[in-house]
PDB file of N, CA, C and O in Angstrom:
ATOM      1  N   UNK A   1       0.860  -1.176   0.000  1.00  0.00           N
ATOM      2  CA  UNK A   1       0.000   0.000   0.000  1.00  0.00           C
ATOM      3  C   UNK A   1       0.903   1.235   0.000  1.00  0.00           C
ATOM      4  O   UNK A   1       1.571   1.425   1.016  1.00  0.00           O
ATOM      5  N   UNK A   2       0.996   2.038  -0.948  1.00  0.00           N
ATOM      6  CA  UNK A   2       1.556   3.349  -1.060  1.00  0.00           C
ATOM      7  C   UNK A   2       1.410   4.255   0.133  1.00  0.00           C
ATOM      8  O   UNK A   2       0.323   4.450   0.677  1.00  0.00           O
ATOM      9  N   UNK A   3       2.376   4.723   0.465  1.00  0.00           N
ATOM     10  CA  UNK A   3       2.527   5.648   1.886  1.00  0.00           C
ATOM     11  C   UNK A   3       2.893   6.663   1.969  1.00  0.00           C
ATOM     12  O   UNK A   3       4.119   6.559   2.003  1.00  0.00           O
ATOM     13  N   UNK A   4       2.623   7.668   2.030  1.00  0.00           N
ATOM     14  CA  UNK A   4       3.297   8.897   2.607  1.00  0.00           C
ATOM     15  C   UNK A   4       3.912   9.004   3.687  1.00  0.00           C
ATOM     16  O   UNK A   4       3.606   8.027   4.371  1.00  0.00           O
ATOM     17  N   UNK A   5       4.714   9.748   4.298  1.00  0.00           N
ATOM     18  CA  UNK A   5       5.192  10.210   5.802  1.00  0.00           C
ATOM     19  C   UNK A   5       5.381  11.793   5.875  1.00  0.00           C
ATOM     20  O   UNK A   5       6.015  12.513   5.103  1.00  0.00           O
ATOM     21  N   UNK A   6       4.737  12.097   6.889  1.00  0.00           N
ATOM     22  CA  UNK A   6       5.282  13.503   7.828  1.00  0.00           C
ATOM     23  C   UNK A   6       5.535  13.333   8.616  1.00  0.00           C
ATOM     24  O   UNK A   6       5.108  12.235   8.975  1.00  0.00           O
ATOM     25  N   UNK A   7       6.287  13.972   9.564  1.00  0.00           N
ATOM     26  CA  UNK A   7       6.145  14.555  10.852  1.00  0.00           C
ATOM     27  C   UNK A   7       4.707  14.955  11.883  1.00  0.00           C
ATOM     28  O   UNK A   7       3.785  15.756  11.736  1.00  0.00           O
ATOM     29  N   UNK A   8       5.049  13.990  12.928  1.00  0.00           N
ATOM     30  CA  UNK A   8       3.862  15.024  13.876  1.00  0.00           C
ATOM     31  C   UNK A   8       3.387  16.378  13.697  1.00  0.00           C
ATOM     32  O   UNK A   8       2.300  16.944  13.818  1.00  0.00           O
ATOM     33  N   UNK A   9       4.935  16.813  13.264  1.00  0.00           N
ATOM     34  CA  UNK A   9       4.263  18.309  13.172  1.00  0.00           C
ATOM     35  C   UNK A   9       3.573  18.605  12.334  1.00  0.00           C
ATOM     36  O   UNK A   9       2.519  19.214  12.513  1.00  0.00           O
ATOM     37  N   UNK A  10       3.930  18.309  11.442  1.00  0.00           N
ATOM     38  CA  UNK A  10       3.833  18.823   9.877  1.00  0.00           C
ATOM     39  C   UNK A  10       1.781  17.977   9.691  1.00  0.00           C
ATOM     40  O   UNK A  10       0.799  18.605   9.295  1.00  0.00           O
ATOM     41  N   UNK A  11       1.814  16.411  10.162  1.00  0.00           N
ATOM     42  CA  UNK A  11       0.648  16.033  10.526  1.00  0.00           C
ATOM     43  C   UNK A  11      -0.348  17.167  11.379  1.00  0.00           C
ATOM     44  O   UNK A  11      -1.481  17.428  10.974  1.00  0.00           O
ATOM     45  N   UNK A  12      -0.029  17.508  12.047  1.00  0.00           N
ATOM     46  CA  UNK A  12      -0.946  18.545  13.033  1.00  0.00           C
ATOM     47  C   UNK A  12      -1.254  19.970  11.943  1.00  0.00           C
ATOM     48  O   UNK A  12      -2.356  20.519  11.965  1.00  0.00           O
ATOM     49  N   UNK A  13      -0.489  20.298  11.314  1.00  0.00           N
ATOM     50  CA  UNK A  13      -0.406  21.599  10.353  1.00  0.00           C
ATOM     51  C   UNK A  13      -1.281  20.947   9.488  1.00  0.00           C
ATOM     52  O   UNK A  13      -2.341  21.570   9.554  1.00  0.00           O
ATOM     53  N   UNK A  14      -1.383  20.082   8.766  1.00  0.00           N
ATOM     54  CA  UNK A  14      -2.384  19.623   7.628  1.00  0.00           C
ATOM     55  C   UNK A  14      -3.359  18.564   8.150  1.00  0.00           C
ATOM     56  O   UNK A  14      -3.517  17.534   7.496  1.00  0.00           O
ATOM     57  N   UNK A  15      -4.106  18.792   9.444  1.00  0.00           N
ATOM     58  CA  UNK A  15      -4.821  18.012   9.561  1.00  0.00           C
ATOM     59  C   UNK A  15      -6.382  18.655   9.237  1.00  0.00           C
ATOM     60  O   UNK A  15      -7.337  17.985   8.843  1.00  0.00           O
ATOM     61  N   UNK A  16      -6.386  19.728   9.432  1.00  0.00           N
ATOM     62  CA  UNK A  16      -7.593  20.194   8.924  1.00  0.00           C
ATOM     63  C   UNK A  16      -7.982  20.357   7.311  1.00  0.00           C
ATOM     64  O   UNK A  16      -9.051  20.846   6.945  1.00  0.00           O
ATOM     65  N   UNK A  17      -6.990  19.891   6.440  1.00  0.00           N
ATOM     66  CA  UNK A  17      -7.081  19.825   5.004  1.00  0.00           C
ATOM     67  C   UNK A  17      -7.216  18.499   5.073  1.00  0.00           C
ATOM     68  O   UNK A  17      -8.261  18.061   4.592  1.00  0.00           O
ATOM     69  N   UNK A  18      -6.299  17.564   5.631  1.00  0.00           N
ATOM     70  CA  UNK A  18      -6.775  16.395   5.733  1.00  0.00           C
ATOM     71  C   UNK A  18      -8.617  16.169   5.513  1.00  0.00           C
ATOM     72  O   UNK A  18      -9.365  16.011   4.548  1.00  0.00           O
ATOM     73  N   UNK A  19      -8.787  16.276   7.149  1.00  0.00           N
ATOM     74  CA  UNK A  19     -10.449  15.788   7.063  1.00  0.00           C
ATOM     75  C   UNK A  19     -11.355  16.922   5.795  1.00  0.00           C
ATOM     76  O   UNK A  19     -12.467  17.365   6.081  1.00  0.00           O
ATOM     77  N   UNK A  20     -10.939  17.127   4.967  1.00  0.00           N
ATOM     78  CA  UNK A  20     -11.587  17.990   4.161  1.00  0.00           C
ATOM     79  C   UNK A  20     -11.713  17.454   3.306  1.00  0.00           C
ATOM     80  O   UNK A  20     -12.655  17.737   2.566  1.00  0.00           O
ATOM     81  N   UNK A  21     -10.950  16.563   3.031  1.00  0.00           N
ATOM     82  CA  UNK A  21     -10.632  15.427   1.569  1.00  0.00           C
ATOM     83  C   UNK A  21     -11.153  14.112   1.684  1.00  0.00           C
ATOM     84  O   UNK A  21     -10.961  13.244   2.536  1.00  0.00           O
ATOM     85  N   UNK A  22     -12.102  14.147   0.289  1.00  0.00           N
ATOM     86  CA  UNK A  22     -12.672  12.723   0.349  1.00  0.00           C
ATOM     87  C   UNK A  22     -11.682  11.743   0.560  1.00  0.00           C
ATOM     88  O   UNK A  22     -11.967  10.684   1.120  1.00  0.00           O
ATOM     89  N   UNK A  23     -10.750  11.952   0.235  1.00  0.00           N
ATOM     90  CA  UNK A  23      -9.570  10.541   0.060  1.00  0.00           C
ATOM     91  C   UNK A  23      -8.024  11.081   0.009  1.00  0.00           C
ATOM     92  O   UNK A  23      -7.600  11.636  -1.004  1.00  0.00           O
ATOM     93  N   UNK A  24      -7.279  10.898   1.072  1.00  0.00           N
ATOM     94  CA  UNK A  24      -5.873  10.601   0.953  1.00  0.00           C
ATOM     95  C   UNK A  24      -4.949   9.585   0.943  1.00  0.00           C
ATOM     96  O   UNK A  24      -5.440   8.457   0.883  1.00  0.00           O
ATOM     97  N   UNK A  25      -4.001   9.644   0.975  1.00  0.00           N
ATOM     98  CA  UNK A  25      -3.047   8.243   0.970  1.00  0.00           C
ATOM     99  C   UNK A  25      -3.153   8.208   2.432  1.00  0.00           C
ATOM    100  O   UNK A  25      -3.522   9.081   3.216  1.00  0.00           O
ATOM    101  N   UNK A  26      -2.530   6.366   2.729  1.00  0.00           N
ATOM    102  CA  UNK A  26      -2.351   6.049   4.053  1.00  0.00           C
ATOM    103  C   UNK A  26      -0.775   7.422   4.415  1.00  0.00           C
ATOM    104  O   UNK A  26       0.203   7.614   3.693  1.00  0.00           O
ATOM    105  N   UNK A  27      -0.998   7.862   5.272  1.00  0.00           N
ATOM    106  CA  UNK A  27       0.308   8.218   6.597  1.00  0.00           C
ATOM    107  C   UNK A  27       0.797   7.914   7.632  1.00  0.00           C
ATOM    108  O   UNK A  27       0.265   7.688   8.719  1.00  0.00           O
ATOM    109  N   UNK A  28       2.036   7.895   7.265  1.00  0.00           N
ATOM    110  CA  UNK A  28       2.873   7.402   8.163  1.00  0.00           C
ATOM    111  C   UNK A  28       3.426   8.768   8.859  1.00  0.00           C
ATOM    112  O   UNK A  28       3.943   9.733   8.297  1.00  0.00           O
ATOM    113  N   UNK A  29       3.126   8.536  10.477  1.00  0.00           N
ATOM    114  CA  UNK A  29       3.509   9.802  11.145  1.00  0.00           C
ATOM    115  C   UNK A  29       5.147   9.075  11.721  1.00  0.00           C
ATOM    116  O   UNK A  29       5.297   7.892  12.028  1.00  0.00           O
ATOM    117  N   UNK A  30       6.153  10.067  11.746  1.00  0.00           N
ATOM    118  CA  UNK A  30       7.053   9.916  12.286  1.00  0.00           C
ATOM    119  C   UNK A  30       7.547  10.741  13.536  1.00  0.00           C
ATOM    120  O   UNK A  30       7.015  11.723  14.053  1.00  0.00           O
ATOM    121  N   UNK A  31       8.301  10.311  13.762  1.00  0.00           N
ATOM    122  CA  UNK A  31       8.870  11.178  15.350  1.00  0.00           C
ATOM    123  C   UNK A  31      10.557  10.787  15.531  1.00  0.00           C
ATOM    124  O   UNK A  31      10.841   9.618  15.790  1.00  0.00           O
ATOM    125  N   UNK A  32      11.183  11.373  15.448  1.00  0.00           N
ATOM    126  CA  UNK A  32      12.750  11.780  15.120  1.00  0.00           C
ATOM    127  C   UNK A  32      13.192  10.615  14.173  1.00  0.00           C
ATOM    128  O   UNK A  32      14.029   9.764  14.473  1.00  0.00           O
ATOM    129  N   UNK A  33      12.461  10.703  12.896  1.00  0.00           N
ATOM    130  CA  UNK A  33      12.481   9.836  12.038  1.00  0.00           C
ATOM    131  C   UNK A  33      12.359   8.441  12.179  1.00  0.00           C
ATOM    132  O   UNK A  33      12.942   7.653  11.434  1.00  0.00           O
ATOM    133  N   UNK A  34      11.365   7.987  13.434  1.00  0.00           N
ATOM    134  CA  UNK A  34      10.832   6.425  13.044  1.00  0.00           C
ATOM    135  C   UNK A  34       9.452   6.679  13.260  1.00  0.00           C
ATOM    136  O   UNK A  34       8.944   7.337  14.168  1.00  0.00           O
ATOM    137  N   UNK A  35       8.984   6.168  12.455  1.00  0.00           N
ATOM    138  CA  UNK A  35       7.376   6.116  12.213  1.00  0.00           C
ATOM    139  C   UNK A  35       6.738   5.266  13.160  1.00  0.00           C
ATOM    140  O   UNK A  35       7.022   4.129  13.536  1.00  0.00           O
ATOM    141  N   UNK A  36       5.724   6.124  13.502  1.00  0.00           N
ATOM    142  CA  UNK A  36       5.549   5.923  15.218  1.00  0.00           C
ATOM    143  C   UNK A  36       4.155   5.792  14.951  1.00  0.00           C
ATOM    144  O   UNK A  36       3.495   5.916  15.983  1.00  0.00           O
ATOM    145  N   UNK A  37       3.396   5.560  13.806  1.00  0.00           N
ATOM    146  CA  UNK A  37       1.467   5.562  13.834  1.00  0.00           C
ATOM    147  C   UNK A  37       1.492   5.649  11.979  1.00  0.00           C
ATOM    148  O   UNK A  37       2.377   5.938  11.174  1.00  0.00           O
ATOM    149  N   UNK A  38       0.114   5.257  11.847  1.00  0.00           N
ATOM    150  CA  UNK A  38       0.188   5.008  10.895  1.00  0.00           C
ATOM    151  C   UNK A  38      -1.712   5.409  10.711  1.00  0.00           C
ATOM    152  O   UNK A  38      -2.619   4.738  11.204  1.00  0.00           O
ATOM    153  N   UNK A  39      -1.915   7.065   9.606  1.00  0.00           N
ATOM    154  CA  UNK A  39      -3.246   7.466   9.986  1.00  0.00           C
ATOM    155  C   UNK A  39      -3.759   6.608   8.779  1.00  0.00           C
ATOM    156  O   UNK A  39      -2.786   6.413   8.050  1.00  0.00           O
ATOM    157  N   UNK A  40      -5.134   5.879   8.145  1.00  0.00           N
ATOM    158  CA  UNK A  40      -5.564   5.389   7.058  1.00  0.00           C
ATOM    159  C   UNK A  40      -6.684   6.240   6.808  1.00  0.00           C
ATOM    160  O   UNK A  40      -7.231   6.934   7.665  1.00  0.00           O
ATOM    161  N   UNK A  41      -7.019   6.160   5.558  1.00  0.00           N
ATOM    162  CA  UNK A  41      -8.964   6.901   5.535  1.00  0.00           C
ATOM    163  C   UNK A  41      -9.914   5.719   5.900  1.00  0.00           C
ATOM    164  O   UNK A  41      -9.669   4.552   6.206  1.00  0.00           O
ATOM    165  N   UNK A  42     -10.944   6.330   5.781  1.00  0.00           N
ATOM    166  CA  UNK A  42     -11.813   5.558   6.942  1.00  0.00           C
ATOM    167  C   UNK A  42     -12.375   4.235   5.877  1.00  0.00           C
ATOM    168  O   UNK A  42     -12.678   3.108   6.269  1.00  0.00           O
ATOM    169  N   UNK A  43     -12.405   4.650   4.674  1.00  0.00           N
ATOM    170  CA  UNK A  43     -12.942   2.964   3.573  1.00  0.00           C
ATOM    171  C   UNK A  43     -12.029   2.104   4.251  1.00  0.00           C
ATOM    172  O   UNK A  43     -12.498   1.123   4.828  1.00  0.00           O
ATOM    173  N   UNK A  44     -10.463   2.371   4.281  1.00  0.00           N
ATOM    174  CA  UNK A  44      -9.404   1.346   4.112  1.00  0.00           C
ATOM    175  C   UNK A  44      -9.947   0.691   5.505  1.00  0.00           C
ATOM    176  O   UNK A  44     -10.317  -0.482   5.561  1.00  0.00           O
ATOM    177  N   UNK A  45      -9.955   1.698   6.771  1.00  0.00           N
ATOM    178  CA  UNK A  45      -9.900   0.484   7.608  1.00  0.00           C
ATOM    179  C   UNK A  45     -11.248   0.084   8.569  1.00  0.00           C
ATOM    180  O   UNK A  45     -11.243  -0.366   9.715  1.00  0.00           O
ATOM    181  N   UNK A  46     -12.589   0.462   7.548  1.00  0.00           N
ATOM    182  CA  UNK A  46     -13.567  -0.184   7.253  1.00  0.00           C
ATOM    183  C   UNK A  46     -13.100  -1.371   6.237  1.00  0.00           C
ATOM    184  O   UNK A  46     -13.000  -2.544   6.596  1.00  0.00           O
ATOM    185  N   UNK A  47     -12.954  -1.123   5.536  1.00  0.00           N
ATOM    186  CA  UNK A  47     -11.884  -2.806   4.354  1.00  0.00           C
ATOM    187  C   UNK A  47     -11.218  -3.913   5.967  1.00  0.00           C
ATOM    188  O   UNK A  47     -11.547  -5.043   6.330  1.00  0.00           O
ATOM    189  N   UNK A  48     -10.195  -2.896   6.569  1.00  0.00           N
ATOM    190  CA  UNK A  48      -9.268  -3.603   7.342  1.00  0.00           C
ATOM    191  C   UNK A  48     -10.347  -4.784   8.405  1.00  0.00           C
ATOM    192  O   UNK A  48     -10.209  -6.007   8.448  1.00  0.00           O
ATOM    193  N   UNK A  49     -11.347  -3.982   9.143  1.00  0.00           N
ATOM    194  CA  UNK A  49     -12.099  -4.344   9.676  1.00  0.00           C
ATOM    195  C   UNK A  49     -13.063  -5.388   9.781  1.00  0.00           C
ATOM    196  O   UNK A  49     -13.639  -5.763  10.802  1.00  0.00           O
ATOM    197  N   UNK A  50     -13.207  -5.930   8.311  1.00  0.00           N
ATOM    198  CA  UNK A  50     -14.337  -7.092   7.966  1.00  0.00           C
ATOM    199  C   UNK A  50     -13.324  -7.900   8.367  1.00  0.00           C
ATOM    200  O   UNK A  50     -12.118  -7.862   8.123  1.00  0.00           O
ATOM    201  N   UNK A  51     -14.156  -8.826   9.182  1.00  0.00           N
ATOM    202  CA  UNK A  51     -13.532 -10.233  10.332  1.00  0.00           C
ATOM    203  C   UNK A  51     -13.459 -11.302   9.097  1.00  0.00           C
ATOM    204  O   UNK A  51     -12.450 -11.922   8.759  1.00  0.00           O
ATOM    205  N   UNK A  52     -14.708 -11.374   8.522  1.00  0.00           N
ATOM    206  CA  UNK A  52     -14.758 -12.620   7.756  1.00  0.00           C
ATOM    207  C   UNK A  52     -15.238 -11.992   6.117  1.00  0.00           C
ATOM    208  O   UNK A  52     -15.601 -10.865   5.780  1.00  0.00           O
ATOM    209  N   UNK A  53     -15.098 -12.955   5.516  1.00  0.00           N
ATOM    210  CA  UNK A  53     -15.488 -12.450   3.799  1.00  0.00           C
ATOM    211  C   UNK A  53     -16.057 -13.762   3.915  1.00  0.00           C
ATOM    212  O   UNK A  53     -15.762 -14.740   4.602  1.00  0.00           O
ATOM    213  N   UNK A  54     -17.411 -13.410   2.626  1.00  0.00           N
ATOM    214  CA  UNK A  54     -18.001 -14.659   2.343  1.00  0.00           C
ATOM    215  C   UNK A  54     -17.004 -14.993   0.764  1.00  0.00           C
ATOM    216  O   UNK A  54     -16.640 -14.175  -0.081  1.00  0.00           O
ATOM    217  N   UNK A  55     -16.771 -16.542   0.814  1.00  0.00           N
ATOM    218  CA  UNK A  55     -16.353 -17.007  -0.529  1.00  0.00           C
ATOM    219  C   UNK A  55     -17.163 -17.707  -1.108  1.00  0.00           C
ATOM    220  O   UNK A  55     -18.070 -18.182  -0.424  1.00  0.00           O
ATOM    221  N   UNK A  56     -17.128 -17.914  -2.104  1.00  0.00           N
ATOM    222  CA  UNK A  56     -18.423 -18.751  -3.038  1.00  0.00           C
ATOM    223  C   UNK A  56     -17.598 -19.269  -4.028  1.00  0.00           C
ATOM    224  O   UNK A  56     -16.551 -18.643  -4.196  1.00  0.00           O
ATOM    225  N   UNK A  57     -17.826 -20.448  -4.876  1.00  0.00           N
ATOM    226  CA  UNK A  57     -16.668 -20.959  -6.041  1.00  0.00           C
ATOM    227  C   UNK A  57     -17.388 -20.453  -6.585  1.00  0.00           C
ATOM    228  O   UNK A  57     -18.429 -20.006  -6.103  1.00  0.00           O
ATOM    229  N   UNK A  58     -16.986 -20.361  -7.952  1.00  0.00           N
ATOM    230  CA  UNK A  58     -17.480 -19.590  -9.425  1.00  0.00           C
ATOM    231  C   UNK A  58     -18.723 -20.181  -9.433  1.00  0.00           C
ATOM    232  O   UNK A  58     -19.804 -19.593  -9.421  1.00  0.00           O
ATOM    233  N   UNK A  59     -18.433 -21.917  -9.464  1.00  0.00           N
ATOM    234  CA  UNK A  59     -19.758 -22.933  -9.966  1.00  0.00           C
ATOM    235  C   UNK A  59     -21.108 -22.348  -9.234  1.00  0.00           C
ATOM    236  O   UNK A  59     -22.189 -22.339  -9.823  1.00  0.00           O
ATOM    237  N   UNK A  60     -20.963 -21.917  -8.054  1.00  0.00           N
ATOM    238  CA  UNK A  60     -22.483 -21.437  -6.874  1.00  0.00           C
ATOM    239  C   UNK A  60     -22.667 -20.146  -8.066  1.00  0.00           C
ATOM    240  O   UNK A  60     -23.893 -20.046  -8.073  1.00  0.00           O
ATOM    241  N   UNK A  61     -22.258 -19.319  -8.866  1.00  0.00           N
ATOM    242  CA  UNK A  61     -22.138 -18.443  -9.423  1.00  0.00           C
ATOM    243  C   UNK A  61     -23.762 -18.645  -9.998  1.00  0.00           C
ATOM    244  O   UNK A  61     -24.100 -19.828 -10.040  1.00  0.00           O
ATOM    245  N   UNK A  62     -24.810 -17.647 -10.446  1.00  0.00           N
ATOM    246  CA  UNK A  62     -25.586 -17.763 -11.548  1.00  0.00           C
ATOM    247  C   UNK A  62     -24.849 -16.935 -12.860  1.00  0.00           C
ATOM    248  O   UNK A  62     -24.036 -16.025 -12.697  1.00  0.00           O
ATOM    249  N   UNK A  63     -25.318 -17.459 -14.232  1.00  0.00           N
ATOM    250  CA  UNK A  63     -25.030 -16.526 -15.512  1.00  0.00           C
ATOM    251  C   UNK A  63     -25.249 -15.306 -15.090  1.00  0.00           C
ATOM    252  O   UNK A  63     -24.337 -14.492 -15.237  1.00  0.00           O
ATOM    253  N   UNK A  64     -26.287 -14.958 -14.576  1.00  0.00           N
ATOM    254  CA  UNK A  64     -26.575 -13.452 -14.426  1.00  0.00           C
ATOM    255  C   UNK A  64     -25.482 -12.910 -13.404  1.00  0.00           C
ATOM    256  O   UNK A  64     -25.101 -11.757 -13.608  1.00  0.00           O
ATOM    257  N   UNK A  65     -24.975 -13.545 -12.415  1.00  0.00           N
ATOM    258  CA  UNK A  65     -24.350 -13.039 -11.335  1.00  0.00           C
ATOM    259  C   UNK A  65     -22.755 -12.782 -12.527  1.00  0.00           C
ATOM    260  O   UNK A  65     -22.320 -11.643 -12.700  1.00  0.00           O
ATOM    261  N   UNK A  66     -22.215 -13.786 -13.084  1.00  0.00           N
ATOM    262  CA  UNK A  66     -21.135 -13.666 -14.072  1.00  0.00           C
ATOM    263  C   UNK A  66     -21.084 -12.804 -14.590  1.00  0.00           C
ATOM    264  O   UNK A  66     -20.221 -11.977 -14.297  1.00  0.00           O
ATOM    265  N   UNK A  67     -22.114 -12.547 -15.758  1.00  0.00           N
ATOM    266  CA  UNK A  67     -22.397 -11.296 -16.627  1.00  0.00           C
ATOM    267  C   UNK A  67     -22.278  -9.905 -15.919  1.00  0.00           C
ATOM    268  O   UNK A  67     -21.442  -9.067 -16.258  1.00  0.00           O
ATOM    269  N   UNK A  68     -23.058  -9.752 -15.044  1.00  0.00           N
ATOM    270  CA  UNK A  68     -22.881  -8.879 -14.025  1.00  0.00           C
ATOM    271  C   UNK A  68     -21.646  -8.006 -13.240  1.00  0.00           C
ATOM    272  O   UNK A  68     -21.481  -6.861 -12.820  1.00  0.00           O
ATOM    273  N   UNK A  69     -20.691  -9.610 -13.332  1.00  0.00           N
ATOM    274  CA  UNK A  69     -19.258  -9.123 -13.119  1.00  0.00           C
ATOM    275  C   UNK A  69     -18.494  -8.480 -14.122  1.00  0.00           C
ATOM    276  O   UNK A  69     -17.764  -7.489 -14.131  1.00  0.00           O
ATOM    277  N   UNK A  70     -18.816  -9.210 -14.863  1.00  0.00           N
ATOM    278  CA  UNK A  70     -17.726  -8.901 -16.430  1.00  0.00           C
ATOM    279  C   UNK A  70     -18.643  -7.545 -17.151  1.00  0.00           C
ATOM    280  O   UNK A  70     -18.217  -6.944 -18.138  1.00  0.00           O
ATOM    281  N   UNK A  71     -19.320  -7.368 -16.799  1.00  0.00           N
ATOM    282  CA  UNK A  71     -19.972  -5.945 -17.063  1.00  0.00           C
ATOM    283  C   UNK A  71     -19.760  -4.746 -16.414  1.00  0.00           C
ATOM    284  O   UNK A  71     -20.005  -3.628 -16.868  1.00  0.00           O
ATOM    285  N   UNK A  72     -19.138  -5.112 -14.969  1.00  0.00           N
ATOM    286  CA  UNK A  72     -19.211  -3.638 -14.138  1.00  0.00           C
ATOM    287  C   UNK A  72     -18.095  -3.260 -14.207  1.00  0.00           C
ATOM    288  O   UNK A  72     -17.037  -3.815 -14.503  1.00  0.00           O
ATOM    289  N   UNK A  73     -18.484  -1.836 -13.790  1.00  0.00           N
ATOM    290  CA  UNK A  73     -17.240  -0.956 -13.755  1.00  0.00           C
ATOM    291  C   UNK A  73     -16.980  -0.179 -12.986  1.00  0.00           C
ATOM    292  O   UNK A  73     -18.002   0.356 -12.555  1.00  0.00           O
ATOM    293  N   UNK A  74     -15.676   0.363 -12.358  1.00  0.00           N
ATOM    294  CA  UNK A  74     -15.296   1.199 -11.132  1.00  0.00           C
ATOM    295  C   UNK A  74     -16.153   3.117 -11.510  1.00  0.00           C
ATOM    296  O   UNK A  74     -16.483   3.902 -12.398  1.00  0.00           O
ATOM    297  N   UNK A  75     -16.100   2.922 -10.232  1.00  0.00           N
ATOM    298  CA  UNK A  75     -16.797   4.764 -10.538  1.00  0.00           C
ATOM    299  C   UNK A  75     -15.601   5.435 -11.104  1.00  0.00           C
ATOM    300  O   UNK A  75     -14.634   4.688 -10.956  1.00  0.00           O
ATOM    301  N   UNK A  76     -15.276   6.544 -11.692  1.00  0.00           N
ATOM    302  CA  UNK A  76     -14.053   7.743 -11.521  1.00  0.00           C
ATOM    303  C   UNK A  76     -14.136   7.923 -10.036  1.00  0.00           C
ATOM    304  O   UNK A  76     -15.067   7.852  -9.234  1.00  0.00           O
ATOM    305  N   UNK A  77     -12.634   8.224  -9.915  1.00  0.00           N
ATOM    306  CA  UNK A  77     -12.448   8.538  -8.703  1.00  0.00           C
ATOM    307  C   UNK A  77     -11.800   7.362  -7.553  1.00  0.00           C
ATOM    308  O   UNK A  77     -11.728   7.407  -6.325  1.00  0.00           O
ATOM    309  N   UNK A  78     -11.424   6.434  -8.437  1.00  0.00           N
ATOM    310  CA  UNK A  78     -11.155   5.560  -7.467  1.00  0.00           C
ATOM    311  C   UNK A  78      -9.818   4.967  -7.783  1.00  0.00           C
ATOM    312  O   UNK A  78      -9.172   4.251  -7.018  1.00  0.00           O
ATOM    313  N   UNK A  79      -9.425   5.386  -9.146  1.00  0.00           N
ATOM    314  CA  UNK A  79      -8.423   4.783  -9.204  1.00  0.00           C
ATOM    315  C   UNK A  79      -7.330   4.567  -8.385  1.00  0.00           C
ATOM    316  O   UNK A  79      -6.627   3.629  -8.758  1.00  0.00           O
ATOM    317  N   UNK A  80      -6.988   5.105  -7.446  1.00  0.00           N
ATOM    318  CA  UNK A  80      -6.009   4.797  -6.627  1.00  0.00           C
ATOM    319  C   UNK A  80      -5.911   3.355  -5.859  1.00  0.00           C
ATOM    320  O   UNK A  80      -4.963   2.920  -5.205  1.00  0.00           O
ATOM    321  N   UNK A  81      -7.529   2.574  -6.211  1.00  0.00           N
ATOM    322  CA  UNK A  81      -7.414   1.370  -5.341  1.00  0.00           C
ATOM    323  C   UNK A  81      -6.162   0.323  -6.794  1.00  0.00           C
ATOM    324  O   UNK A  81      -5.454  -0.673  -6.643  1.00  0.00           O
ATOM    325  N   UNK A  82      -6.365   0.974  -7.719  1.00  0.00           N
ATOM    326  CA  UNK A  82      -5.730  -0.522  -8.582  1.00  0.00           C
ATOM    327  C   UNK A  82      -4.206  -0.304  -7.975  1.00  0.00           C
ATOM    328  O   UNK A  82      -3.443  -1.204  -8.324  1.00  0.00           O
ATOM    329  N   UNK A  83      -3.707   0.553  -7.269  1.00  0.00           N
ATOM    330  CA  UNK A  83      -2.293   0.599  -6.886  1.00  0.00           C
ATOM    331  C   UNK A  83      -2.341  -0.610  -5.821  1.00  0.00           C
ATOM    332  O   UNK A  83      -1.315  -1.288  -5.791  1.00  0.00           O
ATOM    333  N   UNK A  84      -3.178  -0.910  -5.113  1.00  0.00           N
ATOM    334  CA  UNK A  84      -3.240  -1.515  -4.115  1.00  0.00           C
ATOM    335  C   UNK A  84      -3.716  -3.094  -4.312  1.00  0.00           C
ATOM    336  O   UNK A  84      -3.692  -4.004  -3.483  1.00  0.00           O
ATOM    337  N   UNK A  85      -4.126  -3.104  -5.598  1.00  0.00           N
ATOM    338  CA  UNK A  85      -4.249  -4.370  -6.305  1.00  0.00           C
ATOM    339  C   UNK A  85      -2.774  -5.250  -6.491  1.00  0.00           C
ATOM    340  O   UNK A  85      -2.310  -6.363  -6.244  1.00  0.00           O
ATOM    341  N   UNK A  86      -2.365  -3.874  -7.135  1.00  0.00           N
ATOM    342  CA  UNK A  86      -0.643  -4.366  -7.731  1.00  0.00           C
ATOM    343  C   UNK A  86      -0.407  -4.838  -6.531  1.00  0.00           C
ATOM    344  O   UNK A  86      -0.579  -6.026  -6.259  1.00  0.00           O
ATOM    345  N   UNK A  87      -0.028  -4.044  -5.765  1.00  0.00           N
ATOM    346  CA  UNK A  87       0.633  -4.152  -3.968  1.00  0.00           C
ATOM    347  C   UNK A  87       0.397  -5.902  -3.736  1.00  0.00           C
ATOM    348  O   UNK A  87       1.275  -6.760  -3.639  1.00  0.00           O
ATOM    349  N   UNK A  88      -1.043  -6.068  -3.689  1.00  0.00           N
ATOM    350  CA  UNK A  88      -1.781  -7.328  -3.560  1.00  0.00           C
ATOM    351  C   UNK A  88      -0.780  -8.329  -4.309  1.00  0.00           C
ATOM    352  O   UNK A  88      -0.404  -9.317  -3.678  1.00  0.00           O
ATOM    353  N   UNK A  89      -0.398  -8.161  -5.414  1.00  0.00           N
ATOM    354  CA  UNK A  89       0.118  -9.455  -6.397  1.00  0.00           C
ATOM    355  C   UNK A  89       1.572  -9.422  -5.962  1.00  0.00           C
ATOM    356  O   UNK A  89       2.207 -10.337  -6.486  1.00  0.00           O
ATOM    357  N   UNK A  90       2.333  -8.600  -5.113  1.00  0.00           N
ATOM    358  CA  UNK A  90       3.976  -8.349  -5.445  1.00  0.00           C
ATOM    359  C   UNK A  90       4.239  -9.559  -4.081  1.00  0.00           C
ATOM    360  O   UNK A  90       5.381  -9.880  -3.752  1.00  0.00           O
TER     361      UNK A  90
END
């Protein structure tokens, strides 16, 4: 997952632009250069948070549920998750 780092300080100076923004990168806060916390936006660790995922094999799949997949598409605005896809495969 792609990271930024500031400083506490520099964190405290941009925290009110922070919560202003639909979406930033994860931060890494540091403190005499070791990163001491780590802030996320609130999807990621709503994501982090699900205990369990349901799995299903393809076969439980209906045609319609398939089609469905291979038809949809991400909103604008989100691209930043396919970075985290890559991340996923490395």
């Amino acid at each position: 997952m792609p990271m930024d780092e500031m400083t506490a300080d520099e964190f405290k100076q941009n925290l009110a632009s922070l919560l202003n923004e639909d979406w930033f990168p994860t931060i890494g806060i540091t403190r005499d250069g070791e990163r001491r916390m780590v802030v996320v936006p609130v999807a990621v660790f709503r994501s982090m948070q699900r205990a369990s995922r349901k799995v299903i094999d393809v076969s439980e799949m209906s045609e319609q549920d398939l089609k469905e997949i291979e038809e949809s598409k991400m909103p604008d605005g989100f691209e930043h998750l396919d970075e985290e896809l890559k991340a996923d495969k490395e």
